[in-house]
C-alpha positions as CSV (number, residue, x, y, z in Angstrom):
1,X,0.0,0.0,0.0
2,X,2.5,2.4,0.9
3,X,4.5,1.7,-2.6
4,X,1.4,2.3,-4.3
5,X,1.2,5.7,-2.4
6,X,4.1,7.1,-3.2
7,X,3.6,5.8,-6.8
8,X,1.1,7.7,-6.4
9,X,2.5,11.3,-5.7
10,X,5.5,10.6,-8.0
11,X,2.4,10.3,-11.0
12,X,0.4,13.0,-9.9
13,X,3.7,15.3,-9.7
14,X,6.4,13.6,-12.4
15,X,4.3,12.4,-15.3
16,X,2.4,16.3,-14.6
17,X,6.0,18.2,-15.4
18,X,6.9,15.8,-18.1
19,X,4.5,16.1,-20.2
20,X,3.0,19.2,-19.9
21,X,2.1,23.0,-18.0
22,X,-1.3,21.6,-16.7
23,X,-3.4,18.5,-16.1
24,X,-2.1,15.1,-17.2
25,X,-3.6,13.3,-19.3
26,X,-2.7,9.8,-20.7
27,X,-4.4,7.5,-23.1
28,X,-6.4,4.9,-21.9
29,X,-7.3,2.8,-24.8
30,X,-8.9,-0.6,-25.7
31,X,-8.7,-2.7,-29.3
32,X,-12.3,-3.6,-29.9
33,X,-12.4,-6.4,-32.6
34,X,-14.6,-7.2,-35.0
35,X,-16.9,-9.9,-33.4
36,X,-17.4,-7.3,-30.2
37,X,-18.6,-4.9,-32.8
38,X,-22.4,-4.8,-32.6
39,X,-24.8,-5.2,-35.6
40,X,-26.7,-1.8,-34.8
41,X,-26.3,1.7,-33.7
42,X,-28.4,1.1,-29.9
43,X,-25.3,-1.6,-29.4
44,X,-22.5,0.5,-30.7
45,X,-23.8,3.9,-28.3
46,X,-24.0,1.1,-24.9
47,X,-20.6,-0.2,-25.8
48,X,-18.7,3.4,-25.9
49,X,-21.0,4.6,-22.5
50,X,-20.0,0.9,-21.3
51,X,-16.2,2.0,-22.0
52,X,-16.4,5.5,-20.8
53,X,-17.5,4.9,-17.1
54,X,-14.2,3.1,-16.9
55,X,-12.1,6.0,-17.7
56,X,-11.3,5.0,-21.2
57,X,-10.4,7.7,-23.9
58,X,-9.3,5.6,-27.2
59,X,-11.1,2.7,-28.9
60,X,-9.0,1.1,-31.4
61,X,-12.2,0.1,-33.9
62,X,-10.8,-2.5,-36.0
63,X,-11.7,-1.1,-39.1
64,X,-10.0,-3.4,-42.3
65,X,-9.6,-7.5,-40.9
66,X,-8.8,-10.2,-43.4
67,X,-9.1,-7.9,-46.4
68,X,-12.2,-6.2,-45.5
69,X,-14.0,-3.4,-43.9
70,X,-16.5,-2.6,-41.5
71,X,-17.3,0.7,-42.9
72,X,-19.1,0.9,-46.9
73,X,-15.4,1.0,-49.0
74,X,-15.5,2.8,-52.6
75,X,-12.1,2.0,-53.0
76,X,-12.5,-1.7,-52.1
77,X,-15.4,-1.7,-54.7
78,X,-13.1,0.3,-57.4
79,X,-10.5,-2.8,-56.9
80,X,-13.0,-5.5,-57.6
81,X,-13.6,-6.5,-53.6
82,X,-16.4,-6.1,-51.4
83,X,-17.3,-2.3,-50.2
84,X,-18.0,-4.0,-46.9
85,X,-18.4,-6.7,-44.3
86,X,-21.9,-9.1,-45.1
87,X,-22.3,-8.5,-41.8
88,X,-22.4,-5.0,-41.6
89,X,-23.7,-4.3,-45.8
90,X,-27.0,-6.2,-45.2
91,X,-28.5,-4.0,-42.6
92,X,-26.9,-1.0,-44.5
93,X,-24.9,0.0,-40.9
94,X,-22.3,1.5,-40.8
95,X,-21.1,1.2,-37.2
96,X,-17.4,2.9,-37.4
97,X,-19.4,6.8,-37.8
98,X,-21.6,5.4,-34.9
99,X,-18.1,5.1,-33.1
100,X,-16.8,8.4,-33.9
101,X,-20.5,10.4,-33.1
102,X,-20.8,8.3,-30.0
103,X,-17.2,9.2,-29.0
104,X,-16.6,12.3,-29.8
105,X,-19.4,13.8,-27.4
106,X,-18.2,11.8,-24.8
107,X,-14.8,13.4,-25.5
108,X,-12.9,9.9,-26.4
109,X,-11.1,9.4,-29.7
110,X,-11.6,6.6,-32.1
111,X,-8.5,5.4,-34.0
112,X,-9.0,3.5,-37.2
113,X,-7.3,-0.5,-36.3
114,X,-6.4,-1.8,-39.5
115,X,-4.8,-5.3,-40.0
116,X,-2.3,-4.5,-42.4
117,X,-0.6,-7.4,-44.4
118,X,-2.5,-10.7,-42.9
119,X,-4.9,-10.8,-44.9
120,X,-6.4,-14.4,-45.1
121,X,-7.3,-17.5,-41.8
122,X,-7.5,-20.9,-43.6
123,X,-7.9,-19.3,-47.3
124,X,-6.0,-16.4,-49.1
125,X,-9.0,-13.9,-48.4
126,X,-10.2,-11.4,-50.7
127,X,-7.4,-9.4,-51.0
128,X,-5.1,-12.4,-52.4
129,X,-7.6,-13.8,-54.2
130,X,-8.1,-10.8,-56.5
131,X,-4.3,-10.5,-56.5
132,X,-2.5,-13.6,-55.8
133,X,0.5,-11.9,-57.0
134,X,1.4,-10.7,-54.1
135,X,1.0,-13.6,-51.7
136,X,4.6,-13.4,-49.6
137,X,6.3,-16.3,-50.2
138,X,8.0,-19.5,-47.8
139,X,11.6,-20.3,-48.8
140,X,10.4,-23.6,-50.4
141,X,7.9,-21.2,-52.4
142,X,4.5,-22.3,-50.3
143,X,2.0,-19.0,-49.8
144,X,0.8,-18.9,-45.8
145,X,1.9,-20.6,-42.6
146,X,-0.1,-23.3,-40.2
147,X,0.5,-22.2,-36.3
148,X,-2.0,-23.6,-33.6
149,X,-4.0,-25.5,-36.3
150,X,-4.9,-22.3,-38.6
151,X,-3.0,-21.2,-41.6
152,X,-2.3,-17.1,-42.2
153,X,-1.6,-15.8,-45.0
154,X,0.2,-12.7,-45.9
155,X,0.6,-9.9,-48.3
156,X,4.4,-9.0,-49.5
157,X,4.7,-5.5,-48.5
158,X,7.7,-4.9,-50.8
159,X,5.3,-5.9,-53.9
160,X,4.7,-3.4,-56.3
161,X,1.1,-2.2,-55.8
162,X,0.7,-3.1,-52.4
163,X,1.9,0.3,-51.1
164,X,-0.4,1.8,-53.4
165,X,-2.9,-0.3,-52.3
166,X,-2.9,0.6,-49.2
167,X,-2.3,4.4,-49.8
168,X,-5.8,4.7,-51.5
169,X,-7.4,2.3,-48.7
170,X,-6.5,4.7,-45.9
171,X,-6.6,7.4,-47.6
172,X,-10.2,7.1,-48.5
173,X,-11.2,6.5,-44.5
174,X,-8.9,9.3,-43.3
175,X,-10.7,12.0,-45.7
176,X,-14.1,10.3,-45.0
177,X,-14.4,10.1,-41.4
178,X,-13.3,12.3,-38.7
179,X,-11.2,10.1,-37.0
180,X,-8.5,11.1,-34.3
181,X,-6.0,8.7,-35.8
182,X,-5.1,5.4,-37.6
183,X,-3.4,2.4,-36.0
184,X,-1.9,-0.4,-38.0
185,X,-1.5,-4.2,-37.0
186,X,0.5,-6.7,-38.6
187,X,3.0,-4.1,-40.2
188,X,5.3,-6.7,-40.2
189,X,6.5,-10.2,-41.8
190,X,5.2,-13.5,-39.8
191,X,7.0,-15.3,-37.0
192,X,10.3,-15.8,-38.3
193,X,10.5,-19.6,-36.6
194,X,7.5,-20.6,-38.3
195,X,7.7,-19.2,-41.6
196,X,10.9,-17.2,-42.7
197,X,9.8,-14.5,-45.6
198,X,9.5,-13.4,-48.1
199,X,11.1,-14.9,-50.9
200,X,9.0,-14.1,-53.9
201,X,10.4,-13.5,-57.0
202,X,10.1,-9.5,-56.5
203,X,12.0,-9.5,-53.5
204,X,14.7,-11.6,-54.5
205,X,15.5,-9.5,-58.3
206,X,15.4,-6.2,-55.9
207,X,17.7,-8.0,-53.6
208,X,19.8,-9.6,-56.6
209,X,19.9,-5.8,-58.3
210,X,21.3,-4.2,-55.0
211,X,24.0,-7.0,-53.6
212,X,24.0,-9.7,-56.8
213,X,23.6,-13.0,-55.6
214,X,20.2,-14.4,-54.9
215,X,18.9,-14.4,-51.1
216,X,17.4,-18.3,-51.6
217,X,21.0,-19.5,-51.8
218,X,21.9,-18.5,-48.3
219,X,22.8,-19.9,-45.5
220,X,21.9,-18.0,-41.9
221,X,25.2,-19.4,-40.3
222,X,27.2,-20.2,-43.5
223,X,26.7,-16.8,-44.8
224,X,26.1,-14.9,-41.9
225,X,27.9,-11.8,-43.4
226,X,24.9,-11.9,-46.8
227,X,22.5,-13.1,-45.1
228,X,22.7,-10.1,-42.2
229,X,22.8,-7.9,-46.1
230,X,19.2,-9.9,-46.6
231,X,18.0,-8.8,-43.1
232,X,18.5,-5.5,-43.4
233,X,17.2,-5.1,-47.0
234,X,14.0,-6.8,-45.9
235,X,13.9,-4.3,-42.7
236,X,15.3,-1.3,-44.8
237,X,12.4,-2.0,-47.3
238,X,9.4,-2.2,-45.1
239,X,10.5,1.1,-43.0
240,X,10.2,3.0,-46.1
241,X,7.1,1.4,-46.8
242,X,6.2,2.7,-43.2
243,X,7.4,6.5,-44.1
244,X,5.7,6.6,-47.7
245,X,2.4,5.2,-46.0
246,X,2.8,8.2,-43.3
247,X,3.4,11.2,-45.0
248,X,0.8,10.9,-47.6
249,X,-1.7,10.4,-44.4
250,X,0.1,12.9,-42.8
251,X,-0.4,15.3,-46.6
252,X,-4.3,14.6,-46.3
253,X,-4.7,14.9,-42.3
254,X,-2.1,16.8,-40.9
255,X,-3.3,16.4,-37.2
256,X,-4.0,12.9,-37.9
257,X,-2.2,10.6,-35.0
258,X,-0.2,7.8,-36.6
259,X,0.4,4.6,-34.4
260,X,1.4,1.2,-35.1
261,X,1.5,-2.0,-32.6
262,X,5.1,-3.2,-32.8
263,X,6.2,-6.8,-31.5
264,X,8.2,-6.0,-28.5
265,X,11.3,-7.9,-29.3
266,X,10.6,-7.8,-33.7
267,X,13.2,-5.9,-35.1
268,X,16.9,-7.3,-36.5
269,X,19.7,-7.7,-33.9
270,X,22.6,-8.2,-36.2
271,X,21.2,-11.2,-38.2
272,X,18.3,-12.5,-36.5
273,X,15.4,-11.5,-38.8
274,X,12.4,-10.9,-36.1
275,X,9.5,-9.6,-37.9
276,X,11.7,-7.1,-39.5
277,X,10.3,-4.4,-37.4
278,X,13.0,-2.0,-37.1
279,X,10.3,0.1,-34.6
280,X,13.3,1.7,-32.8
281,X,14.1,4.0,-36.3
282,X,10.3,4.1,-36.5
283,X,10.2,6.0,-33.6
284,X,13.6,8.3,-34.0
285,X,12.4,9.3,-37.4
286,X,9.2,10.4,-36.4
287,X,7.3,7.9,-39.0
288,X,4.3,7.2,-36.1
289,X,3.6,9.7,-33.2
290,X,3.6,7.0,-30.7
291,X,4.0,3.3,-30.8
292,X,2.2,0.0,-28.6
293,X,4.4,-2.5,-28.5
294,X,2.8,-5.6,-27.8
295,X,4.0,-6.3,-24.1
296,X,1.7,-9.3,-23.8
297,X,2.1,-11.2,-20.4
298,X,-0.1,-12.7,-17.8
299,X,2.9,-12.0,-15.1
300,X,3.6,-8.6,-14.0
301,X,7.6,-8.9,-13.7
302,X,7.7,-10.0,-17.6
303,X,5.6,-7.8,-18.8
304,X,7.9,-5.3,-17.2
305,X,10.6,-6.2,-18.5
306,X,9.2,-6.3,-21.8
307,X,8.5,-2.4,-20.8
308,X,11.9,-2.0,-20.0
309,X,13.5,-3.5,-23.5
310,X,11.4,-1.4,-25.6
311,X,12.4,1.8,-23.1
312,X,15.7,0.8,-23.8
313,X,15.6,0.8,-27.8
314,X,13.1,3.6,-28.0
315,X,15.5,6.5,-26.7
316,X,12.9,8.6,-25.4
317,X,10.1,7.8,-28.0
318,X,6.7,7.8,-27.1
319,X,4.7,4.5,-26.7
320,X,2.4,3.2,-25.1
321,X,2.2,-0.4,-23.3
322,X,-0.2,-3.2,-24.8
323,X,-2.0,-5.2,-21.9
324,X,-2.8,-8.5,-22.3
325,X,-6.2,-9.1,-20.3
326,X,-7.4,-12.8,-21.7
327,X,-7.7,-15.1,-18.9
328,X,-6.4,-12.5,-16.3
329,X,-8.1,-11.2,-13.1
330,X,-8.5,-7.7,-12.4
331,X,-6.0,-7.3,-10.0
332,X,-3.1,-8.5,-12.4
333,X,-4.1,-6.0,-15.2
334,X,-4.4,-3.3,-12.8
335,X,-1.1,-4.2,-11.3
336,X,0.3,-4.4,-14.8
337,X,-1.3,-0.9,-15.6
338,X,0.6,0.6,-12.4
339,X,3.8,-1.2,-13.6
340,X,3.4,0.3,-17.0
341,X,2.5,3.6,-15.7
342,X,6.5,3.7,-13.9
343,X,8.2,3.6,-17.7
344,X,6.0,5.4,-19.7
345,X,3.7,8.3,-19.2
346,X,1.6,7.8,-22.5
347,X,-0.7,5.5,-21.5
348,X,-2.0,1.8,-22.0
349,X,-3.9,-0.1,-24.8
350,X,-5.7,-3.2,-23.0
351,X,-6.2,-6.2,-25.7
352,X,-9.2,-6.7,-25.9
353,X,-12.7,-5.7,-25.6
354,X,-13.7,-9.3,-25.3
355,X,-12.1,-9.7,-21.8
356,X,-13.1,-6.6,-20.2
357,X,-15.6,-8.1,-17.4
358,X,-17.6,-6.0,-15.4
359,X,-14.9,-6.4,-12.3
360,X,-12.5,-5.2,-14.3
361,X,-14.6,-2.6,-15.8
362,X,-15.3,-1.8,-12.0
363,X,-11.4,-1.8,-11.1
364,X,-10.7,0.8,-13.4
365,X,-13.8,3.0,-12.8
366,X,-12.5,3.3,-9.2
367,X,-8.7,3.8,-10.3
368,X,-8.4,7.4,-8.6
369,X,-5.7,8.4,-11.0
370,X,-7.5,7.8,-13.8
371,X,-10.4,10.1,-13.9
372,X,-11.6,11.0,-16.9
373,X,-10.1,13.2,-19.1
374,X,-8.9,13.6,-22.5
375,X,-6.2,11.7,-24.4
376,X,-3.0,12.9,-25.4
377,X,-3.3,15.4,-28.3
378,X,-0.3,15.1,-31.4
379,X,0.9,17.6,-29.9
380,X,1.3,16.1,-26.3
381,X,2.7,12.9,-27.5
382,X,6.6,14.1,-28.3
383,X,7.1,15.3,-24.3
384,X,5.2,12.4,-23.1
385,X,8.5,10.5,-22.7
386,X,11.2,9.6,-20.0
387,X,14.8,9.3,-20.3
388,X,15.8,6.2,-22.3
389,X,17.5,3.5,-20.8
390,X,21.1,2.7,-22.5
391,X,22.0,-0.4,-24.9
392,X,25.5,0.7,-23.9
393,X,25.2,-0.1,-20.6
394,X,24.0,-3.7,-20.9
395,X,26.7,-4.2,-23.3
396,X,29.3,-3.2,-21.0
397,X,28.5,-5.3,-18.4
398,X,28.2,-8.7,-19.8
399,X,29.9,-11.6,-18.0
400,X,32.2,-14.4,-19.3
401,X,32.1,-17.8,-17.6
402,X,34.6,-20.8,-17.9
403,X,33.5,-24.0,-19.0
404,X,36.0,-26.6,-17.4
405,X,37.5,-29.7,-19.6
406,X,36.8,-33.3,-17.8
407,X,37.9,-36.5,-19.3
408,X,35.0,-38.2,-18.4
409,X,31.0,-38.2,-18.8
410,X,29.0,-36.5,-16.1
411,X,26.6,-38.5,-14.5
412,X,23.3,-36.4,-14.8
413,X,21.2,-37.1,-11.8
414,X,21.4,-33.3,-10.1
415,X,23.9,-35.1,-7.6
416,X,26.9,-33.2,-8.5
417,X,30.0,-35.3,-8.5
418,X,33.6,-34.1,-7.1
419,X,34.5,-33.2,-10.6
420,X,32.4,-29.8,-10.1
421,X,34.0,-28.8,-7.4
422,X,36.9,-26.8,-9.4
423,X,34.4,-25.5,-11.9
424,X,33.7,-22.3,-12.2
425,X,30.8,-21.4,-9.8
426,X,29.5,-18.1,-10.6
427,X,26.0,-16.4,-8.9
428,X,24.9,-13.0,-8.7
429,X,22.1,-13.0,-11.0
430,X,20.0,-9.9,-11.6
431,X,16.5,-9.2,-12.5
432,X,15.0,-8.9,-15.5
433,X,13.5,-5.4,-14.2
434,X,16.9,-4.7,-12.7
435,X,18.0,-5.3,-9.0
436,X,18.8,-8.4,-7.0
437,X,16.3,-11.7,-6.7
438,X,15.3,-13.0,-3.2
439,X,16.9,-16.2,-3.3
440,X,20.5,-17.0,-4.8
441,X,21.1,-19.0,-8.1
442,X,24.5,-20.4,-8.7
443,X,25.8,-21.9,-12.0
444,X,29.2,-24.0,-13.4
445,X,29.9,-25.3,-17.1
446,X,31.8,-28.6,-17.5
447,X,32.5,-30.2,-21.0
448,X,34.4,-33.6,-22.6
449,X,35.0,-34.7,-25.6
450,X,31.2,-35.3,-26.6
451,X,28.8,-33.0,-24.3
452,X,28.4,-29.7,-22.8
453,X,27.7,-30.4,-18.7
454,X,25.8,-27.5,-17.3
455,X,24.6,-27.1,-13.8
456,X,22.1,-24.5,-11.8
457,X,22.2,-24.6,-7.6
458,X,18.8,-23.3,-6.7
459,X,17.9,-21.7,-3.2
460,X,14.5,-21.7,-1.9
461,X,13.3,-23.9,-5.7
462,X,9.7,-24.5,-5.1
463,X,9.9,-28.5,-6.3
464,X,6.3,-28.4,-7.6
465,X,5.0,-28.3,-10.8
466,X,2.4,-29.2,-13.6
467,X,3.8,-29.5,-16.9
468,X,4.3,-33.0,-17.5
469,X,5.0,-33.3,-21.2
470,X,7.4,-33.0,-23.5
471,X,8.2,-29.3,-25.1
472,X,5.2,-28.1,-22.7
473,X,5.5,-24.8,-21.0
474,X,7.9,-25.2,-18.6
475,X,8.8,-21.7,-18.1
476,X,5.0,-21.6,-16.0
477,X,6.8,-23.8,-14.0
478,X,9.8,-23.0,-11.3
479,X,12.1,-23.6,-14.2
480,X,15.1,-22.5,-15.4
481,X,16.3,-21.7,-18.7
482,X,19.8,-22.1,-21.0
483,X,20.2,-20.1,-24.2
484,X,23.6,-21.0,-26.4
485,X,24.8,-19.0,-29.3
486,X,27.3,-21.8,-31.0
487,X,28.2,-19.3,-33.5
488,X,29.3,-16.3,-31.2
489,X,27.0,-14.6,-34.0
490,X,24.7,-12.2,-31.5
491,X,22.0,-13.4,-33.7
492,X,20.9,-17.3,-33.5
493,X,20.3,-19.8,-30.6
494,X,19.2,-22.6,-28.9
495,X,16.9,-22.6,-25.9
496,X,16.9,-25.6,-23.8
497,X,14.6,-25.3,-20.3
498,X,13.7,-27.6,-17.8
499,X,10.8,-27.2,-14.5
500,X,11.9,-29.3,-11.5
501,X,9.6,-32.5,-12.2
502,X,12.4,-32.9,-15.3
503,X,10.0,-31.7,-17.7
504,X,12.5,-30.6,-21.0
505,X,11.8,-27.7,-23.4
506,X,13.9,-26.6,-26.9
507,X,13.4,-24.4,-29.0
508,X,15.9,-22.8,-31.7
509,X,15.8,-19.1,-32.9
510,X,15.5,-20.5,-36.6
511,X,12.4,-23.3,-35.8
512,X,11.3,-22.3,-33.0
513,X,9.3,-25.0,-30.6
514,X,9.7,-27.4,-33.9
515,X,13.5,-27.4,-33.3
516,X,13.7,-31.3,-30.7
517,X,17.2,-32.2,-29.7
518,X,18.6,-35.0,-27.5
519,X,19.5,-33.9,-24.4
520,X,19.6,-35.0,-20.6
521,X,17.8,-33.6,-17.5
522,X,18.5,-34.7,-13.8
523,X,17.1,-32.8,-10.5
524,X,17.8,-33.6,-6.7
525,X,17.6,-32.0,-3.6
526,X,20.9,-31.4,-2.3
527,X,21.4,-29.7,1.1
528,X,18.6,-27.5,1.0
529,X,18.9,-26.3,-2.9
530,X,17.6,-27.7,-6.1
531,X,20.1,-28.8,-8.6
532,X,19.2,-29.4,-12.3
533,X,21.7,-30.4,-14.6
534,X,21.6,-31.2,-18.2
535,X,24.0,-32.7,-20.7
536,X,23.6,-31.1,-24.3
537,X,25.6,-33.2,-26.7
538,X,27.2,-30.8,-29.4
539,X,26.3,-32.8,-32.1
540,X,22.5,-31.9,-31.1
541,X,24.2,-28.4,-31.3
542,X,25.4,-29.0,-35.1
543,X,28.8,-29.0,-34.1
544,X,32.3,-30.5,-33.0
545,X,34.0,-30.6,-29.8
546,X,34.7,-26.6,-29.1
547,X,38.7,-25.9,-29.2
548,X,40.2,-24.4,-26.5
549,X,39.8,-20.6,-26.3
550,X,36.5,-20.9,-28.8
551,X,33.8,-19.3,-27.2
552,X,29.9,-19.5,-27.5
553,X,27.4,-16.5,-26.6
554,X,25.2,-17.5,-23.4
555,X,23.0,-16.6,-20.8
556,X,21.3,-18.8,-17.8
557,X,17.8,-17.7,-16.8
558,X,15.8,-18.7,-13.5
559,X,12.2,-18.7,-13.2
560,X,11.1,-18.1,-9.6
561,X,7.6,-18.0,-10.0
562,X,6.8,-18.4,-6.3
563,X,8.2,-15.0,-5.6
564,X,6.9,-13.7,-9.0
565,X,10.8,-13.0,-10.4
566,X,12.6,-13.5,-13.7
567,X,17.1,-13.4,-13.5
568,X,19.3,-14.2,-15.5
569,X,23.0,-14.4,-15.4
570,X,24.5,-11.7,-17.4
571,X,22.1,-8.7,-17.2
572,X,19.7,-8.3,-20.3
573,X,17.3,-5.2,-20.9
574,X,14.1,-7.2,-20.1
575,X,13.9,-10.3,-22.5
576,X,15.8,-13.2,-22.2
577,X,15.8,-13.9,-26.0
578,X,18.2,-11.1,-26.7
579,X,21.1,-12.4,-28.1
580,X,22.9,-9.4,-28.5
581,X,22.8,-9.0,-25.0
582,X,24.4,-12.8,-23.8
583,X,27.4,-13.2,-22.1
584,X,30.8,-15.4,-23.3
585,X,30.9,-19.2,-22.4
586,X,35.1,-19.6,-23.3
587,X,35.9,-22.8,-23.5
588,X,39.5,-23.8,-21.3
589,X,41.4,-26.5,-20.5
């Protein structure tokens, strides 16, 4: 309680002087998808009063989803799709101008959401149906990806006529409607473990006319140095498409605010591709007045972090944080509004309308710094920032640990043999939100001629657990977590993760959950602490025995979920997936 207090007077007073002479204001916002959206006008008006007792200012109408819209669409009609939803066209409704008339004399703003490049669930959709020439394309030349049973397909943004496309569909709503601004969705390529795009024959003769050598010929690790050139072209590419797209809305509606929902960790480190969201030169070059980066997480102290990653990149951009809310109570959203509210000043979008119950609807009514006011203005936005956090920083302080040669195999039981004793023990983890964890974590490296031996000592482990199964979530377990860069690259790894039943998870930055290797797991209780060891052979690691002197990029992560903390080893800027960040596993004698 007292915490909250003084969070309290530090909101009222700091976020009041930072952004501007007078009362604060910051944006309160909810995505409201299409199957929340109500089929007449009476349903649409309850909706935004529903919305408005809680304190919210911004609905995010999605507007254009899988290559249609809700509003009546000339230019949709012009380009041989349907002006509008069936849903929407039959009763002749036209619910995003009862949005705007609705919110607007309640004093809330209503940004267009517009689901940019996924176009198509199960089937290309409209949009690639009418022009299936610019489907983005697998490496093995396959249109769409399957994830969780459904297959999405996208768009290639670097097409020629998709840009255009696009200009003419927002430009159309912009002039029409008096909307307060425009968010875009999916202004990126697809998961990059699950399908890795786009290789259609557009991008690679743009590719082939800037560096000449095609990009389907390369290998990530082989040809690191080219296929970092590939990255970036991909990245370089769709940023421009970013900065055409925004100055010719910015030509037509000058006072029009720009945003764009950004994975939080999507843009190219080095070589790792992401979803080629390069959202930190988004934000320095002023292409969107504020971004929402996706900090989706049902635990406060990741979600955090996540804050803190983007804070870090950002330099003093404004954003402000996506909320996860499905299948979370009202105190944890709450708690993760507060949490937000400590690293940026802007304000919160809360995904989605859907899982808004009433308590949580009441929880935010009766959130006393929240009373209602209006959003941020354009003009508002560029002061509504706090100091970055520095990449430098991190980089400085990254740790190197010692993995000791043994002649023989480790037995891998969590009983740690004498052979550990002259390892090198190393502790001192930090949090992912910065600071010190409440219980220690120590950690050695042994290796032979066949396998890397690695072992965590863990005070105060919580031995219980629920994921049973193979590649399950572990990590929503007391866990802890291994990431190995082989390749020293700063770009591509391997996760391996274990809870303390001896439940395994792997993954790998290039497959994702579908990467399996063969690996060992062995837990005891050993005076009081939890050990977990595991034995990662480095053939399952696509490699020889390491050399003496080589090195590997690393980081070991512990999951302390009774105390609600996330540390790691070497201190990263929120995410434990950033490879840039890991420390240096040298290999000795």
């Amino acid at each position: 309680m007292l915490r909250r207090f003084l969070l309290g007077l530090l909101l009222i007073f700091g976020f009041g002087m930072l952004a501007y002479a007078g009362e604060f204001s910051e944006l309160r916002g909810v995505w409201i998808d299409v199957r929340s959206i109500p089929g007449d006008e009476a349903g649409v008006r309850h909706m935004v009063e529903r919305l408005s007792r809680a304190h919210f200012n911004a609905l995010f109408v999605e507007s254009f989803y899988r290559g249609e819209t809700i509003y009546p669409s000339e230019f949709l009609e012009s380009a041989g799709l349907s002006a509008q939803m069936e849903h929407f066209r039959r009763p002749g409704f036209d619910p995003l101008r009862v949005f705007i008339e609705e919110a607007h004399r309640r004093n809330m703003q209503v940004h267009a959401w517009f689901h940019m490049f996924y176009v198509g669930l199960d089937a290309p959709g409209p949009v690639l149906s009418t022009f299936p020439q610019w489907a983005a394309r697998n490496r093995d030349g396959s249109s769409g990806y399957t994830q969780g049973g459904k297959r999405f397909f996208f768009v290639c943004p670097l097409h020629e006529g998709v840009l255009e496309f696009y200009r003419g569909l927002l430009g159309e709503v912009v002039e029409r409607y008096d909307l307060d601004g425009v968010h875009l969705d999916y202004f990126r390529f697809p998961d990059p473990t699950i399908a890795d795009t786009c290789y259609c024959e557009a991008c690679r003769q743009a590719f082939r006319r800037v560096k000449g050598f095609d990009p389907l010929a390369l290998d990530p690790v082989e040809d690191f140095e080219a296929y970092r050139e590939w990255v970036a072209f991909r990245a370089r590419e769709l940023s421009d498409f970013a900065a055409s797209l925004s100055a010719h809305l910015r030509r037509l509606r000058p006072e029009l605010l720009l945003s764009c929902a950004v994975k939080p960790f999507g843009f190219p480190l080095e070589g790792y591709p992401g979803f080629l969201q390069d959202w930190p030169t988004w934000g320095r070059k002023g292409i969107f007045d504020f971004l929402v980066p996706m900090t989706y997480s049902s635990r406060p102290q990741e979600f955090e972090g996540m804050l803190r990653f983007v804070r870090t990149f950002l330099r003093g951009v404004p954003f402000c944080a996506g909320v996860w809310c499905m299948g979370m109570d009202a105190a944890t959203v709450f708690e993760e509004i507060q949490r937000a509210r400590e690293h940026t000043p802007c304000g919160v979008v809360l995904f989605a309308y859907p899982y808004l119950g009433d308590d949580l609807l009441a929880a935010l009514s009766r959130d006393a710094f929240a009373t209602f006011s209006p959003p941020p203005g354009k003009e508002d936005f560029p002061r509504l920032v706090f100091s970055p956090l520095d990449p430098q920083d991190f980089l400085e302080k990254r740790r190197t640990i010692r993995a000791k040669r043994v002649d023989a195999p480790c037995v891998v039981d969590g009983v740690l043999e004498e052979l550990w004793r002259e390892a090198d023990w190393q502790g001192d983890f930090t949090l992912i939100v910065g600071g010190k964890p409440s219980r220690d974590t120590k950690i050695a490296v042994l290796y032979d001629e066949e396998c890397l031996y690695v072992a965590f000592v863990l005070w105060g482990a919580s031995r219980e657990g629920k994921i049973t199964r193979r590649d399950g979530p572990v990590f929503y377990d007391d866990s802890v977590e291994l990431f190995l860069d082989p390749w020293a690259s700063r770009s591509f790894f391997f996760q391996f993760a274990a809870n303390f039943l001896g439940t395994q998870y792997d993954g790998s930055s290039f497959l994702g959950a579908r990467f399996d290797g063969t690996w060992q797991v062995g837990v005891a209780e050993v005076v009081g602490a939890t050990v977990v060891e595991m034995a990662i052979p480095f053939k399952t690691l696509g490699r020889g025995t390491p050399r003496v002197g080589e090195c590997f990029g690393v980081n070991f992560c512990r999951n302390d979920l009774t105390q609600g903390e996330f540390s790691t080893w070497t201190e990263v800027p929120g995410i434990y997936g950033a490879s840039f960040f890991f420390g240096t596993l040298e290999f000795g004698p």
